[in-house]
C-alpha positions in Angstrom: -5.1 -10.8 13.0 -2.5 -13.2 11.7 -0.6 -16.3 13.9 2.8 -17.1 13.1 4.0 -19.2 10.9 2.0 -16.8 8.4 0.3 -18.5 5.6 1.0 -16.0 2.8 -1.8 -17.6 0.4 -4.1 -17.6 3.4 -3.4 -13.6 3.8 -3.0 -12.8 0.2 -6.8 -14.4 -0.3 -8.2 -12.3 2.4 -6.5 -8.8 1.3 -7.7 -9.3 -2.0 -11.0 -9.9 -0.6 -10.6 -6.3 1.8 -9.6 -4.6 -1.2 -12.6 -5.8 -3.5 -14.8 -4.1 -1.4 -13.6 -1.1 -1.6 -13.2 -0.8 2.3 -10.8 1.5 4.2 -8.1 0.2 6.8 -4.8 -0.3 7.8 -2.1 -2.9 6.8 0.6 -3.4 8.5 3.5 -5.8 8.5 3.8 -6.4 4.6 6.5 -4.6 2.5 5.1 -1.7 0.7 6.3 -3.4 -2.7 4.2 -7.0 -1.9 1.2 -4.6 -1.3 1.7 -3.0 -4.6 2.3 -5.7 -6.4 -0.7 -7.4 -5.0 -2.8 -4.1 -6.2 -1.2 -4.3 -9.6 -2.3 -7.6 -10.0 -5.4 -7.3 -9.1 -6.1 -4.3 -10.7 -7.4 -2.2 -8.3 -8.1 1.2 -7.8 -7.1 3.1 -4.3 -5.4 5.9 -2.6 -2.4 4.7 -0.2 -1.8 6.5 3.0 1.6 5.4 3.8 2.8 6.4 7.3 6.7 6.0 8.9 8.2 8.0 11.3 5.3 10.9 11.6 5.7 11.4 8.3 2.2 11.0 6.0 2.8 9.9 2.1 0.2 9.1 -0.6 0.5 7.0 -3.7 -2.7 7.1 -5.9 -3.0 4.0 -8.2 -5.7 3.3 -10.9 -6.3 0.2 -12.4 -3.3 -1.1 -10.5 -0.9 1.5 -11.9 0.6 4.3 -10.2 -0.7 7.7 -11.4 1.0 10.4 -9.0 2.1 10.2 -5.2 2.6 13.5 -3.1 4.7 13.7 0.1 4.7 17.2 1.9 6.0 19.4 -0.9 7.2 16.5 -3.5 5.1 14.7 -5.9 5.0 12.8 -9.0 8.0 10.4 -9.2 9.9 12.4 -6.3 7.2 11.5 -3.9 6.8 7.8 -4.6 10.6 7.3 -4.6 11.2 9.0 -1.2 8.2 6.7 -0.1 9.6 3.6 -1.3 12.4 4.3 0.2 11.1 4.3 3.9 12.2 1.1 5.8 9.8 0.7 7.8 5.8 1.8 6.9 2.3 1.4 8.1 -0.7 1.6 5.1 -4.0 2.7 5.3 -6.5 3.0 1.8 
């Protein structure tokens, strides 16, 4: 849980630290690109369940990179632009 003003460093720091250990859960109130720049810097490896409006997206990333995404029917590219494109999104890995 994090207190306004937000100290970026401060949660930047402790998601890298979630995501070392590999551990699932759910982010919410950071932009879907800061979370995936912050995987792509650190190089990590994780499936993305990205959630808006009852609808269920997945982006699959390895070694910080994205390798395929799949949204109801779409996948590939299709998938992870319709995803980026939501305004507003929950994550879970």
């Amino acid at each position: 849980c994090y207190t306004k003003p937000l100290d970026v460093a401060s949660m930047l720091e402790r998601l890298s630290q979630t995501l070392a250990q590999g551990m699932r859960g759910h982010v919410r109130n950071i932009s879907l690109p800061s979370l995936l720049q912050l995987i792509e810097m650190e190089r990590k490896t994780c499936t993305l369940a990205v959630e808006s409006d009852g609808r269920t997206g997945y982006l699959y990333m390895t070694d910080g990179a994205l390798i395929d995404a799949r949204l109801g029917e779409l996948q590939g590219d299709d998938a992870a632009i319709q995803i980026a494109g939501w305004k507003s999104s929950a994550m879970a890995s």
